[in-house]
Backbone as numpy.savetxt, mean C-alpha at the origin, in Angstrom:
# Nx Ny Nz CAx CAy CAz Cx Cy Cz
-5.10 11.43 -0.29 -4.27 10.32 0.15 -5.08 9.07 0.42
-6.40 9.11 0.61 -7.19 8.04 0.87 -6.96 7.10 -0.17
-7.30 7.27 -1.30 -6.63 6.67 -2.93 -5.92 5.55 -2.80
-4.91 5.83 -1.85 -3.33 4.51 -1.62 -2.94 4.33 -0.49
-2.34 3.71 -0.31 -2.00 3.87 1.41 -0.85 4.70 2.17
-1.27 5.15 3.41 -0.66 5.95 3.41 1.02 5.72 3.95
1.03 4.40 3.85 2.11 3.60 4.48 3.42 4.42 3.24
2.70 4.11 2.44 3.59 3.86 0.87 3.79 5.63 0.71
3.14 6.17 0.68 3.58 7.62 0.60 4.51 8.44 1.47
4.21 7.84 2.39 4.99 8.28 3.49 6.44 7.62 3.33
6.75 6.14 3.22 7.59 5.96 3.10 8.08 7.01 1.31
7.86 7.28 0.22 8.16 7.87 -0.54 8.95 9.05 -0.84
8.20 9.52 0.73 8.97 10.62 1.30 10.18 10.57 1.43
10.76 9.44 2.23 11.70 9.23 3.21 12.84 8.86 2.62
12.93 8.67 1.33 13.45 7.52 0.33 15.14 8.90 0.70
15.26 9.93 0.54 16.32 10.72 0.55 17.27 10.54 1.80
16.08 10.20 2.86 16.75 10.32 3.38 17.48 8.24 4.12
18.99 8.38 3.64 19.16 7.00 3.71 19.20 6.47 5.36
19.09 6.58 6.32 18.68 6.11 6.90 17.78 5.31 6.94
16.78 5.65 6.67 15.28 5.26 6.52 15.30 3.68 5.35
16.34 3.66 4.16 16.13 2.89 3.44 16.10 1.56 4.19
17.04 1.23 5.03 17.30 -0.19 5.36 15.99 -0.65 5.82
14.43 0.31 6.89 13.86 -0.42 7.31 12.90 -0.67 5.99
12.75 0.38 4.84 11.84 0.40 4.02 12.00 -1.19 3.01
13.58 -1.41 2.55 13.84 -2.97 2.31 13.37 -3.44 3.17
13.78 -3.68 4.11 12.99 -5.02 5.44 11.67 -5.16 5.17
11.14 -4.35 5.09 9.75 -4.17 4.69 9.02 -4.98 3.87
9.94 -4.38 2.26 9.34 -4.95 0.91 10.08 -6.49 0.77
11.30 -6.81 1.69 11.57 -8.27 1.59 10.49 -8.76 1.98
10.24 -8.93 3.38 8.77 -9.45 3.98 7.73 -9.50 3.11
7.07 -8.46 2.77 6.20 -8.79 1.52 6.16 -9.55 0.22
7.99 -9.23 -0.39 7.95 -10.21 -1.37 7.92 -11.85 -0.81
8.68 -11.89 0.13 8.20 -13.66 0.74 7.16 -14.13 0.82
6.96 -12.74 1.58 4.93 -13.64 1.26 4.26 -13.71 0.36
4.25 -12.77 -0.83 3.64 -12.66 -1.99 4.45 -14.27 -2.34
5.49 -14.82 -2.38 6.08 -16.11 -3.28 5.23 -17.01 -2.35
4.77 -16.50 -1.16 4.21 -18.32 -0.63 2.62 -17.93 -1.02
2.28 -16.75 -1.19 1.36 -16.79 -1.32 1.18 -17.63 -2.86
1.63 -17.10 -3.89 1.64 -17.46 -4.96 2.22 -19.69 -4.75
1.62 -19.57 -4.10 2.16 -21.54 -3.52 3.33 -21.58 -3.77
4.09 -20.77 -3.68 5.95 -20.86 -3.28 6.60 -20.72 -4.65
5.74 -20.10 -5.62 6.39 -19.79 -7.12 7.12 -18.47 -6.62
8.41 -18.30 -6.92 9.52 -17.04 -7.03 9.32 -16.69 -8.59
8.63 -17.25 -9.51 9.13 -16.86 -10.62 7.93 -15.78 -10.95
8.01 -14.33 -11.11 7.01 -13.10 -11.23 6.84 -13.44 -12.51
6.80 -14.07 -13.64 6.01 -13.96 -15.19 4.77 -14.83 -14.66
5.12 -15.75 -13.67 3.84 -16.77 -13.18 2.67 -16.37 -11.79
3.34 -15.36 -11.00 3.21 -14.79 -9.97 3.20 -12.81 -10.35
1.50 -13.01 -10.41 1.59 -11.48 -10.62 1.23 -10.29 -9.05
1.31 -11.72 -7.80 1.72 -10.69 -6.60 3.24 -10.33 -6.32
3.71 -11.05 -6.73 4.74 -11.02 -6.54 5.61 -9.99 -7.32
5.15 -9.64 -8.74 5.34 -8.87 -10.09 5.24 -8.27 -9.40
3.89 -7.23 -8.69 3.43 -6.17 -8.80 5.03 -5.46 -7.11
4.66 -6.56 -6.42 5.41 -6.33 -5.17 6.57 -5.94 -5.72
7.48 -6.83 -6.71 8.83 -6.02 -6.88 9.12 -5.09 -7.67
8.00 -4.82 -8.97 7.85 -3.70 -9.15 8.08 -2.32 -8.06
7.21 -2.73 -6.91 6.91 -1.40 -6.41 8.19 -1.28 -5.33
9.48 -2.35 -5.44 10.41 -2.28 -4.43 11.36 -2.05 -5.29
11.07 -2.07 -6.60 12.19 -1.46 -7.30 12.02 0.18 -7.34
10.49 0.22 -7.48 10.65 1.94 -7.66 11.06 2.69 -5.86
11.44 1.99 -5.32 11.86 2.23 -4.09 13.55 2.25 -3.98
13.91 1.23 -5.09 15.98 1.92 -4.99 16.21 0.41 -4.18
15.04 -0.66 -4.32 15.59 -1.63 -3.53 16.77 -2.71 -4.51
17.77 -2.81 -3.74 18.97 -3.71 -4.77 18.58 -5.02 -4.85
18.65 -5.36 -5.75 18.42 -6.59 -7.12 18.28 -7.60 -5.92
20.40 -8.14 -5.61 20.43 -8.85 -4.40 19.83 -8.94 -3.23
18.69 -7.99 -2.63 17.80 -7.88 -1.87 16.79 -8.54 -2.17
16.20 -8.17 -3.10 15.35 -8.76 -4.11 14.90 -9.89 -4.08
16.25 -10.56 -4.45 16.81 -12.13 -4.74 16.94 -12.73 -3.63
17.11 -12.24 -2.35 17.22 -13.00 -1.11 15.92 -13.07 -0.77
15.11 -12.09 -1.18 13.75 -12.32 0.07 12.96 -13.26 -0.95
12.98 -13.26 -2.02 12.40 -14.17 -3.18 12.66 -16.16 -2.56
14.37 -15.99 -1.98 14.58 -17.33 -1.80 14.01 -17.61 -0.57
14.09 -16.71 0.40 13.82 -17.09 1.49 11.99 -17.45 1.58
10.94 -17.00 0.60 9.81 -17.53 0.09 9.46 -18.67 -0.73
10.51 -19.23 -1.32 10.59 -20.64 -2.04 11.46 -21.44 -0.84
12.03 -21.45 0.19 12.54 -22.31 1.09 13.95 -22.10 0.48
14.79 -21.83 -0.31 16.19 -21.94 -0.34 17.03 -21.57 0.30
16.59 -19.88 1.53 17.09 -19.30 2.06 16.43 -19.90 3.55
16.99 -19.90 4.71 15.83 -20.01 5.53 15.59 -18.30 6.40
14.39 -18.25 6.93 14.18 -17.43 7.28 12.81 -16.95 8.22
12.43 -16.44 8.43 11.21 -15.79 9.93 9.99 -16.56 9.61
9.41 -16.98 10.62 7.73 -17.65 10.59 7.09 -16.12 10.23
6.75 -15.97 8.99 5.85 -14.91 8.48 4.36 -14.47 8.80
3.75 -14.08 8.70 2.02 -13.79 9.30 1.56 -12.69 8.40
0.76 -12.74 8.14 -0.23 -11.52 7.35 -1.06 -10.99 8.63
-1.23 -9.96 8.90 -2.17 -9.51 9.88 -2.93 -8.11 9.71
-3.91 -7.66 10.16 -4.76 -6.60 9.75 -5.64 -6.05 10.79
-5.57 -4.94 11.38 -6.13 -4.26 12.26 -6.97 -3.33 11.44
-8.31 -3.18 12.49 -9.29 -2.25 12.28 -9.88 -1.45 13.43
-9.68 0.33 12.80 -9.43 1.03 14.02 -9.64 2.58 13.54
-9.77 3.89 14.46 -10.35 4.82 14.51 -8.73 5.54 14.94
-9.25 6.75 14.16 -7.79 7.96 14.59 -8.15 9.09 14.98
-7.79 10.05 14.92 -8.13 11.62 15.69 -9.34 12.27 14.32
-10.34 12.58 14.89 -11.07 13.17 14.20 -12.17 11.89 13.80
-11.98 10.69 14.48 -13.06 9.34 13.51 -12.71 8.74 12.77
-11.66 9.13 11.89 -11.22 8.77 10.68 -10.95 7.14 11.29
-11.82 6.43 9.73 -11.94 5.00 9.98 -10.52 4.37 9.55
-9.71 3.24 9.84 -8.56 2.77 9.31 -8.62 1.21 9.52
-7.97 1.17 8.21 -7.20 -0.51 8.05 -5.81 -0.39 8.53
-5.07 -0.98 9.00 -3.69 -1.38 8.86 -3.28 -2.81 8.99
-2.71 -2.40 7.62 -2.02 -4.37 6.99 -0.81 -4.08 7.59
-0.42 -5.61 7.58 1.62 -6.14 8.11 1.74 -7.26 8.02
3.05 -7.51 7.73 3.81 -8.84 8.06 4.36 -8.69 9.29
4.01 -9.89 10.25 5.18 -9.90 11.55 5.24 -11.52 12.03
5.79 -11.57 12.72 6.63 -12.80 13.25 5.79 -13.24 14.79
5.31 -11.91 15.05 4.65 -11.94 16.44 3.66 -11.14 16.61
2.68 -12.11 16.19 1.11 -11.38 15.88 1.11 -10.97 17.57
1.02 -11.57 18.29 0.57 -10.73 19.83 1.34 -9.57 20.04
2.71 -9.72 19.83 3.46 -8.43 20.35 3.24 -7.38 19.07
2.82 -7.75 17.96 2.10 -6.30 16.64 1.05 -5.79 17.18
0.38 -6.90 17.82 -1.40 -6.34 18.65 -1.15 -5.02 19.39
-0.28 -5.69 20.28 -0.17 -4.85 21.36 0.70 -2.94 21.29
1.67 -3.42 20.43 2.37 -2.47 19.89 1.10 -1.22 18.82
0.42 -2.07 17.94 -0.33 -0.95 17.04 -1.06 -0.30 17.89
-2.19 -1.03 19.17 -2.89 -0.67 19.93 -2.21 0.29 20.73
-1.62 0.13 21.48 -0.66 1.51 22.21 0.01 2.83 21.39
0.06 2.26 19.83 0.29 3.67 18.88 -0.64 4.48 18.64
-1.92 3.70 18.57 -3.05 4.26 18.73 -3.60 4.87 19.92
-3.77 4.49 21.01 -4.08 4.94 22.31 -3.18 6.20 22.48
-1.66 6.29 22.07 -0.82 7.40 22.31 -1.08 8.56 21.29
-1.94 8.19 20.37 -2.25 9.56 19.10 -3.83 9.34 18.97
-4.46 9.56 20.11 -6.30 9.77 19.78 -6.62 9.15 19.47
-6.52 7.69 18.94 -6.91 7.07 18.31 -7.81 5.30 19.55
-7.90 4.59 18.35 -8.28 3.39 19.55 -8.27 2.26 18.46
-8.44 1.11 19.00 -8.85 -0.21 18.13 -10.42 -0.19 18.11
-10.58 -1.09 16.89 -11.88 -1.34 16.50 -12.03 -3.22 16.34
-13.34 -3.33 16.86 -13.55 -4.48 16.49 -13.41 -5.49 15.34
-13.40 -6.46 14.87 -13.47 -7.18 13.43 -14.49 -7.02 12.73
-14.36 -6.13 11.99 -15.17 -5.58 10.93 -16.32 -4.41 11.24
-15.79 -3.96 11.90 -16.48 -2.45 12.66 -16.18 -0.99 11.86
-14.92 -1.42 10.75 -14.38 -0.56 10.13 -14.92 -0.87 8.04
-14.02 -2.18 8.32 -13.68 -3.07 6.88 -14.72 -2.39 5.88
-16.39 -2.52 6.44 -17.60 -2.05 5.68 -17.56 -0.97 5.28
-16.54 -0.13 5.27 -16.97 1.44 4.96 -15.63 1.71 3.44
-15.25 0.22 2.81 -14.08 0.66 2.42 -14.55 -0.89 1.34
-13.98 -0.25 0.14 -13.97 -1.39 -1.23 -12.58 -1.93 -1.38
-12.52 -2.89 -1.58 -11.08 -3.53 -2.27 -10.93 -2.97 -3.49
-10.22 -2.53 -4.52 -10.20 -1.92 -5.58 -8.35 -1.99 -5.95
-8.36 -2.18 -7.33 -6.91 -2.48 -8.05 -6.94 -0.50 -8.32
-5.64 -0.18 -7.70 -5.78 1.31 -7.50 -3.94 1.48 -8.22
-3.96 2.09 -9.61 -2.83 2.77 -10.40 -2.72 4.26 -10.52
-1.30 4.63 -10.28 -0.96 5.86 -10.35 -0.21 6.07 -11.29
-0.57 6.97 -12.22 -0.04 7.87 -13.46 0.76 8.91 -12.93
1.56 9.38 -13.68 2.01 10.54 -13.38 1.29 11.39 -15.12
1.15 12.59 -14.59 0.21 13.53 -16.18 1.45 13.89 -16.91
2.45 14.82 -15.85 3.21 14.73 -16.64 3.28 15.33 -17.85
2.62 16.31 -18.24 2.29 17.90 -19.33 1.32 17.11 -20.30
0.83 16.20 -19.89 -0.09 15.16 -21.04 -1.73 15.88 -20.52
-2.47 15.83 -21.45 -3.69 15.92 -21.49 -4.73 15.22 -20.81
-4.68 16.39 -18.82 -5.78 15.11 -18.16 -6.48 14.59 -18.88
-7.77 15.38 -19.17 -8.87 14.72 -19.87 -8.73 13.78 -20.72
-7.65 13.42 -21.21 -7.73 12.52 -22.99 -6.93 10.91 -21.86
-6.26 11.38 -20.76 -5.74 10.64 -20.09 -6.99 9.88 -19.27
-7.69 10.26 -18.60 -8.63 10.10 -18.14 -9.65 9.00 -18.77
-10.28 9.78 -20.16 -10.95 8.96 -21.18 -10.60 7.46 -21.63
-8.81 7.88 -21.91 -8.22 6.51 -22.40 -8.39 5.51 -21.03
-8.21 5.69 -19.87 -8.37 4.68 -18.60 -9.56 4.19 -18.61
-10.69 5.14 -18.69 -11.94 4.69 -18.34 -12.44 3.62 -19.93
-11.54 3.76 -20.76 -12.14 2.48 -22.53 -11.22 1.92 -22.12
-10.21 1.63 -21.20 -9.52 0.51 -21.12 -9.88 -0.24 -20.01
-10.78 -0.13 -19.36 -11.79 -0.95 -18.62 -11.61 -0.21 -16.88
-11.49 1.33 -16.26 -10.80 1.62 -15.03 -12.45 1.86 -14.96
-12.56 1.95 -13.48 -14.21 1.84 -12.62 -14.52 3.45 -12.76
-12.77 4.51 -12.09 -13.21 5.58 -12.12 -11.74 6.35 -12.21
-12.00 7.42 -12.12 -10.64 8.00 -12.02 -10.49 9.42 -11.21
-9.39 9.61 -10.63 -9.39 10.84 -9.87 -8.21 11.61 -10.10
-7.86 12.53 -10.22 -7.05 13.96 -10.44 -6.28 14.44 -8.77
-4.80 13.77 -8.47 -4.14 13.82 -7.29 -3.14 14.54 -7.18
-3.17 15.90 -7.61 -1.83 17.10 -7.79 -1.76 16.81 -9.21
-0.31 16.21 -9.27 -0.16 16.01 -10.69 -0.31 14.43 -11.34
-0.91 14.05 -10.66 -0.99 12.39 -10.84 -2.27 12.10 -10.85
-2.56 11.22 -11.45 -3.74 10.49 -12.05 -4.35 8.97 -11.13
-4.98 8.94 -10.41 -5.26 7.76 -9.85 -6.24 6.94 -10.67
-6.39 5.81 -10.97 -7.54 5.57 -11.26 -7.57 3.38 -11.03
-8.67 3.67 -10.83 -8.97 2.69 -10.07 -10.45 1.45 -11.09
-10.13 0.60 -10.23 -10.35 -0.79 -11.24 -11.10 -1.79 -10.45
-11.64 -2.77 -10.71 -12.29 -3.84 -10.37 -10.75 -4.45 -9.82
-10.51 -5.62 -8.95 -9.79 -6.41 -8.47 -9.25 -7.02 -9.85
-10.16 -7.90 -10.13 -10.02 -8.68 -11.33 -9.25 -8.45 -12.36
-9.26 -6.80 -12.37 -9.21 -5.77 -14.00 -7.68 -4.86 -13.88
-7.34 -5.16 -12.68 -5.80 -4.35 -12.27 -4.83 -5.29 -13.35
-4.36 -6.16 -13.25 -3.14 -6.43 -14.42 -3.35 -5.82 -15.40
-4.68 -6.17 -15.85 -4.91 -5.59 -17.39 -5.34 -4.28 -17.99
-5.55 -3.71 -17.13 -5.40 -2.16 -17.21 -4.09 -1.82 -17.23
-3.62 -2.07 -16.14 -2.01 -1.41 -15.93 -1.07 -1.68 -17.27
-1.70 -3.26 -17.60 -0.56 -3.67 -19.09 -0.97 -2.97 -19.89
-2.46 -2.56 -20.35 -2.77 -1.99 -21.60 -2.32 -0.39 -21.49
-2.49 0.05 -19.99 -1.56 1.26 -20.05 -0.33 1.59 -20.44
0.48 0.25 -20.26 1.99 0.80 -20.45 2.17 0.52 -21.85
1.08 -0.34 -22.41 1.39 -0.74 -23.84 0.77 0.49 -24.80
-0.01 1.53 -24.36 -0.08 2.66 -24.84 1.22 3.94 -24.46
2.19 3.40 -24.28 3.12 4.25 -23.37 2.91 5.11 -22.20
2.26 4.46 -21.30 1.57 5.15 -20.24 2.27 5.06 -19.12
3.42 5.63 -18.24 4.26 5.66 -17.42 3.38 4.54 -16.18
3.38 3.66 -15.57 2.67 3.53 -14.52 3.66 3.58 -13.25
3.83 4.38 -12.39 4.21 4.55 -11.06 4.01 3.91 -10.16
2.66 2.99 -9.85 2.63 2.21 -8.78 0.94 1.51 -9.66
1.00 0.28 -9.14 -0.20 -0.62 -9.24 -0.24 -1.69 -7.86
-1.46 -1.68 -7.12 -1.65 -2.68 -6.18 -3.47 -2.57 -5.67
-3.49 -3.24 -5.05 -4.55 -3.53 -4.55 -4.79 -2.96 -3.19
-5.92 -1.86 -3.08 -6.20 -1.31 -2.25 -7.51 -1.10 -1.27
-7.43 -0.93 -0.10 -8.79 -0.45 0.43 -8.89 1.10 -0.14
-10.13 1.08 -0.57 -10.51 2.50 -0.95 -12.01 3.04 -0.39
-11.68 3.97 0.47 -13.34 4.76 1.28 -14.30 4.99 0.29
-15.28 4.36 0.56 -16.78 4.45 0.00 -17.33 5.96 0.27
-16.94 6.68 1.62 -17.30 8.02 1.49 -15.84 8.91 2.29
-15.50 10.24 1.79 -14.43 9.98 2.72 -14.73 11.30 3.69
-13.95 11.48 4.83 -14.20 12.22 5.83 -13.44 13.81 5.96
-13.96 15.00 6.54 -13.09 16.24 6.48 -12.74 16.14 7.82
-11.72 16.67 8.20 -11.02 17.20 9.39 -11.03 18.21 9.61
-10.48 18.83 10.82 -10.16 19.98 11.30 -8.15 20.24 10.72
-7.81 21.14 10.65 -6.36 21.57 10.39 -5.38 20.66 11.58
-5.92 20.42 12.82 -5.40 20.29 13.85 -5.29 18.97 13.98
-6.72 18.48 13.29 -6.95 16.52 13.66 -5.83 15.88 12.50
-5.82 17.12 11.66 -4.68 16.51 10.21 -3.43 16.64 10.95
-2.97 17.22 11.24 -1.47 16.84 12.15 -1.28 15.62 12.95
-2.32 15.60 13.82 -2.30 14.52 14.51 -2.33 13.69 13.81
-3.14 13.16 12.89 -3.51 11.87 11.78 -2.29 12.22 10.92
-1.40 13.07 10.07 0.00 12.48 9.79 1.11 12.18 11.00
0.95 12.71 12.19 1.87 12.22 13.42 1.86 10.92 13.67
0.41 10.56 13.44 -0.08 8.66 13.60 0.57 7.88 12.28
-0.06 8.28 11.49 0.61 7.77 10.00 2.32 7.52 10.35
2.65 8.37 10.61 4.01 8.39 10.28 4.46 7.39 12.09
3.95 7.47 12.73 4.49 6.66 14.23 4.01 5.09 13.55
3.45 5.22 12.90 2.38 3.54 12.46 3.51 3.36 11.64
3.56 3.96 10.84 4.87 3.48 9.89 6.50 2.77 10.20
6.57 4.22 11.11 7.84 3.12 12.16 7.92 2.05 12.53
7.23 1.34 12.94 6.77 0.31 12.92 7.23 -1.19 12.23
7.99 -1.59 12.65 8.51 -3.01 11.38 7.39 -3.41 10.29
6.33 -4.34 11.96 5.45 -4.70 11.03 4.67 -4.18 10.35
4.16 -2.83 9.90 3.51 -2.23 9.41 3.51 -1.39 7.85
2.83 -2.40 7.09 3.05 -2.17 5.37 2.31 -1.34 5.00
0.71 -1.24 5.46 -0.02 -0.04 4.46 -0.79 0.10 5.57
-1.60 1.77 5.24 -2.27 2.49 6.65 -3.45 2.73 5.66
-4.84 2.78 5.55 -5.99 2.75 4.83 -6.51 3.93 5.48
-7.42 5.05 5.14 -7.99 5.18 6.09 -9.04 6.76 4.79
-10.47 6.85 5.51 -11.07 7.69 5.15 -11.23 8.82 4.97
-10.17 9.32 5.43 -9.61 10.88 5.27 -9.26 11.58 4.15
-10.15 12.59 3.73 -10.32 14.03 2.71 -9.43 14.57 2.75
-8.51 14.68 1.93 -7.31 15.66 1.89 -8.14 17.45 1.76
């Protein structure tokens, strides 16, 4: 699970059960707004490939079009809507395990305070600015599904289409890329008919860590309390499945 975040898997889970959908939209609206201001307030994804990749990954989520389309406007100014924030904590969980956690929120002090007390309540603690960050690469990180296809020949074809490395995740294929090299991997994948399931940009552990059976409960109990969470989009962290 180190591979992706564990924000996104977890929510993946949850997708059945509908309850859960309304906060998982709230979510990917927030992100797509910001991906459009990020992109200097372009809504249009052929010009904006954060924004591409973002609604890509809120479509493979069951998010409706008209959802879509609102959080898109409310990032070009047509809609009005929340003073947005990007924010990022760095921090320790049960067993050491090092962590990032990204979000959008409205109220960077009251996210502070809130992640920090999720942490303090599951073993965990905050970490200073950049006490963590060093132990973890930015990396454009795509998931295949294999899918009765031929790891190895799957594998090969990623690594001549320019991927850094690749890893074998149940039945799915991770493989991972320079920053730079994520669009164009992912396109030359699908233009070989290559299913792609998810593409984004990730922290990925430089070495990763084992647990005890016991510290892994606790560390999905955290995962999943972090997730609850409004502001909270992706959970990073160094942990060995």
């Amino acid at each position: 699970m180190s591979g992706h975040s564990h924000a996104k898997t977890v929510m993946a889970t949850k997708m059945a059960n509908a309850a859960k959908k309304g906060k998982i939209y709230s979510k990917y609206g927030r992100l797509i707004t910001i991906a459009v201001k990020d992109g200097g307030g372009s809504g249009d994804p052929t010009k904006n490939s954060k924004l591409r990749a973002t609604i890509e990954q809120a479509k493979a989520m069951d998010m409706p079009k008209e959802n879509i389309e609102r959080a898109i406007k409310r990032g070009t100014g047509e809609l009005a809507g929340e003073n947005l924030e990007e924010v990022s904590y760095e921090g320790f969980g049960p067993g050491g395990i090092a962590l990032i956690i990204d979000g959008i929120t409205d109220n960077p002090n009251r996210t502070l305070s809130e992640i920090k007390s999720i942490l303090n309540q599951n073993n965990g603690k905050m970490a200073g600015e950049g006490a963590v960050r060093w132990m973890f690469d930015k990396k454009g990180a795509i998931t295949v599904p294999i899918e009765g296809k031929s790891k190895e020949e799957l594998e090969l074809m990623a690594i001549e289409l320019g991927a850094d490395d690749v890893k074998t995740n149940e039945d799915k294929l991770d493989i991972y890329t320079k920053p730079e090299d994520l669009e164009n991997v992912k396109k030359s994948l699908e233009e070989k008919g290559i299913k792609v399931e998810s593409a984004s940009l990730d922290y990925i552990a430089k070495e990763e860590v084992e647990v005890s059976e016991k510290e892994k409960e606790q560390i999905q109990r955290l995962f999943e309390t972090l997730d609850e969470n409004d502001a909270v989009n992706d959970i990073y962290s160094n942990l060995k499945n």
